[in-house]
N, C-alpha and C positions, 0 to 999 in steps of 0.2 A: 706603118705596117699595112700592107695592103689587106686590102676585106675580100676574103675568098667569098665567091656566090654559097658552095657548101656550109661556111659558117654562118654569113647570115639569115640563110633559110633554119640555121640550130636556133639560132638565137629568136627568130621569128617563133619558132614553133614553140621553144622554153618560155617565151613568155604568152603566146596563146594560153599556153595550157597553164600557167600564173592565174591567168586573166578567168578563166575556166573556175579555177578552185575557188577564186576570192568572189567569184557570181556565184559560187555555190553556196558559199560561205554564207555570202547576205540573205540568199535564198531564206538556208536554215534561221536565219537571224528575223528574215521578215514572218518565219512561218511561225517563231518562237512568239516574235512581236503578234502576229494574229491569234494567236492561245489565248496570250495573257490579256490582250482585249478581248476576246470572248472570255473568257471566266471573268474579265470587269464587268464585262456587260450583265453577263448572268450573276455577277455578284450584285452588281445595283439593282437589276428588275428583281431580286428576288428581297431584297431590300424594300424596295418600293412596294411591296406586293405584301412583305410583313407590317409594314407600317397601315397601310389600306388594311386590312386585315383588324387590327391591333388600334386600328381611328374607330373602324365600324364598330369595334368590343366596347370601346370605350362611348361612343354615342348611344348606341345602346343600351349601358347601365344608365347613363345621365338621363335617357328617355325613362328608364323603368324608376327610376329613381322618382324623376318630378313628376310620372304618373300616380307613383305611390303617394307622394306628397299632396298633390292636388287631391286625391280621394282621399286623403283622411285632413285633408282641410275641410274638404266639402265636409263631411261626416260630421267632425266637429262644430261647423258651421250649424250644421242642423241639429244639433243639442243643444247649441247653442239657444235657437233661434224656438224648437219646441219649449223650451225651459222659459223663453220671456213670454210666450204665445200663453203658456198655462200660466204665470203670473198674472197675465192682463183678465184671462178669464178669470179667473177663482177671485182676483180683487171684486169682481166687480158684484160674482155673486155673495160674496162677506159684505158689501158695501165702505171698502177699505182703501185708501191708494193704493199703488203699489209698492213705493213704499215701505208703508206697513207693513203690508202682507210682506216682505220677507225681512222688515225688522222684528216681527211678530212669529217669525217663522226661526230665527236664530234666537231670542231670547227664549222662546219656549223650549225648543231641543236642550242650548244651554241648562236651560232648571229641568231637565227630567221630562219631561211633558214631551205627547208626541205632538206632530204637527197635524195630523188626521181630528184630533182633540179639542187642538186651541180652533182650526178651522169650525167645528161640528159647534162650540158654543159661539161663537162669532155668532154662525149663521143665527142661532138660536135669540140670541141679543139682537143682531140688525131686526130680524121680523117683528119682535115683539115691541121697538123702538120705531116701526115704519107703518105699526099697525095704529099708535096712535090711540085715540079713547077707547080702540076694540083690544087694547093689549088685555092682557090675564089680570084682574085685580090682584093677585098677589106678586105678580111679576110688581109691577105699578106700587103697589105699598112696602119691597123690598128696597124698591132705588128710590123711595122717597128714605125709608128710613137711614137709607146709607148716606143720604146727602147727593146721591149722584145728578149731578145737572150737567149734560153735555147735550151737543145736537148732533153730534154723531157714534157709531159705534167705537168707533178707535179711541175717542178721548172715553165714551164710554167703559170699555173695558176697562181700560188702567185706574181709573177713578174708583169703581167696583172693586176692583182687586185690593186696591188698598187699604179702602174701606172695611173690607171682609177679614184683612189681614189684623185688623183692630182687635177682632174681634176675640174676648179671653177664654171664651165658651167655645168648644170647639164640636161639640153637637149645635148651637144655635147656628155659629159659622157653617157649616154642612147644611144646613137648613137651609140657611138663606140662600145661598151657590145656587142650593138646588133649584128656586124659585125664579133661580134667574137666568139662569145654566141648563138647567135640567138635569133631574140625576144622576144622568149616567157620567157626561160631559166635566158636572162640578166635581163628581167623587175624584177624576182624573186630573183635573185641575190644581190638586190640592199642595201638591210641588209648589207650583208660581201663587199660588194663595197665602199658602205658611212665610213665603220670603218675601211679599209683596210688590208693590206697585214701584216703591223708586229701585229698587235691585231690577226688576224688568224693564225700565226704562234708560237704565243705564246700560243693560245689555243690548238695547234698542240700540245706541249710540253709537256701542261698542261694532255692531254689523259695519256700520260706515266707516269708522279707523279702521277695517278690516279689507273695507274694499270690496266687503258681499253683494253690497244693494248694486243693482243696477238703475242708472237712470231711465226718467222717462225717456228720453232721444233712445236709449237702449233698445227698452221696449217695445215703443213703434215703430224701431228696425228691426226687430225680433218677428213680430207681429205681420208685417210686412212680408218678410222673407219666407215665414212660414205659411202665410195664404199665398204664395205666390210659387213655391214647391208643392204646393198643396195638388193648384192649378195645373200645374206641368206634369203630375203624376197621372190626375185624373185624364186631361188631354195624349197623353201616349198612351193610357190606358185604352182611351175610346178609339185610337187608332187600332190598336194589334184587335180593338173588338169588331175592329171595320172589317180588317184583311180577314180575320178567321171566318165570321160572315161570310165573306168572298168564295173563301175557300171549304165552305159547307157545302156545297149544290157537288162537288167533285170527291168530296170524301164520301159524301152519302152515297153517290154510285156504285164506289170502290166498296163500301161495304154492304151495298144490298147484292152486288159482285158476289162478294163473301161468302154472305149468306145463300143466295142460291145453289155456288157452286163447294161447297164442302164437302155436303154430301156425297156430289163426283168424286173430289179429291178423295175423299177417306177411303173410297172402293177401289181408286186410284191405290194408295197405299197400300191398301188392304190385300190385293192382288200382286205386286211386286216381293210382298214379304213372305209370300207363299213360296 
C-alpha cells in the first residue's frame, strides 16, 4: 500500500506528541522521585540532629552523674581520713595504740559508758602511771592493793577493772575507782566496773570480728590524707588572700568614691523627687 506524504507526516506528529506525554510523564515521575528524596533527606538530618541531641542529653547526665560521684567520694574520703587523723591523735594523748583506742572505744559504748568518760580516766591513769614516784600516794597504794602490775595504761586499765570488779563492798569499790579514776570519771565508770575486765576484753575482740578497728597502714593513710587537704585548703586559701590583697588598692577608691559623692547623689535624688 503505498504511504501517502499526508499520512506520514499524521503518523509523525501522533507519535511526537506520544513522545511528548511519556517526557511528561517521567518529568512528573522524576519530580515525584525528587520529593521523596527530599523528605529522605529531611527525614535522616532530622534523625541525625535527634540523636546529636539525645547523645549530648545523655553525656551530660553521665558527666553530672560521675561528678556527683566523685564529690561524695571525696566527701566520704575525708571522714574517712578525719576519723583516723583523730584516732592517731587522741591515742597518743591516752598513751594507747590505736588499737586500743577504738577497741576501748566499742567495748565502753557497748557496757553503757560514754567514750568522753572512758577517754577522761585513761588520760587520768596514763599521767599518774608516767608521773612515776611523783604519782598521788593514794593513787600508788590503790594499785598496789589491787595487784595491778602493768607498764602501761592499756594493760593497766583492764587489770584495774577487774580487780575493782572483785570488789563485794560496793562503797569501798567507789572508793578505790575514785583514787584512781577520779571522781567524776569512776562514778561514770561503773557500767564496765560491775561487769568487769574479761566481759571488756571480750568486747575488745569483738570490735575486730566486726571489722571496726582500723589498721595502722589505715591510719597513716588517714593521717597522711588529712594533713595533706589540710595543706591544699590552707594554700587556696592564701591565694584568694593574695587576689583580694590585689584588689584592695581599687575597691578602696570605689569606696572613698562613695563616700565623697553621696552626699551629691542624695540632693541628686532629693531634687528629681520634688
Amino acid at each position: 500500500m503505498a504511504v501517502t506524504l499526508g499520512s506520514l507526516l499524521y503518523k509523525v506528529k501522533a507519535s511526537n506528541k506520544q513522545f511528548k506525554n511519556k517526557m511528561s510523564e517521567n518529568q512528573d515521575s522524576l519530580g515525584d522521585l525528587e520529593d521523596t528524596a527530599e523528605d529522605t533527606g529531611d527525614s535522616v538530618s532530622s534523625s541525625f540532629a535527634n540523636a546529636a541531641k539525645s547523645a549530648a542529653k545523655f553525656a551530660a547526665k553521665v558527666t553530672a552523674v560521675a561528678t556527683a560521684a566523685t564529690g561524695a567520694m571525696l566527701a566520704l574520703t575525708n571522714r574517712v581520713a578525719d576519723y583516723g587523723d583523730e584516732i592517731d591523735k587522741t591515742s597518743m594523748k591516752m598513751g594507747i595504740s590505736t588499737d586500743a583506742l577504738q577497741e576501748f572505744r566499742f567495748a565502753s559504748e557497748q557496757m553503757g559508758v560514754e567514750t568522753s568518760t572512758l577517754e577522761r580516766a585513761m588520760l587520768r591513769l596514763n599521767q599518774e602511771m608516767g608521773a612515776g614516784e611523783e604519782a598521788t600516794s593514794r593513787h600508788k597504794e590503790r594499785m598496789e592493793e589491787l595487784g595491778v602490775e602493768a607498764e602501761n595504761a592499756e594493760e593497766a586499765f583492764v587489770q584495774t577493772v577487774e580487780a575493782l570488779s572483785q570488789y563485794d563492798n560496793e562503797q569501798r569499790q567507789a572508793a578505790a575507782a575514785a583514787d584512781i579514776f577520779g571522781r567524776r570519771a569512776s562514778r561514770d565508770l561503773i557500767p564496765i566496773i560491775r561487769q568487769g575486765g574479761e566481759e571488756f576484753q571480750q568486747l575488745r575482740q569483738r570490735a575486730h570480728e566486726l571489722g571496726i578497728v582500723m589498721d595502722e597502714d589505715a591510719i597513716d593513710s588517714s593521717v597522711e590524707f588529712h594533713d595533706t587537704m589540710h595543706e591544699t585548703r590552707e594554700t587556696i586559701a592564701a591565694l584568694w588572700r593574695t587576689i583580694a590583697v590585689n584588689f584592695m588598692p581599687r575597691f578602696q577608691s570605689w569606696l572613698e568614691w562613695m563616700v565623697a559623692n553621696i552626699p551629691k547623689l542624695q540632693d541628686v535624688w532629693w531634687f528629681v523627687g520634688q
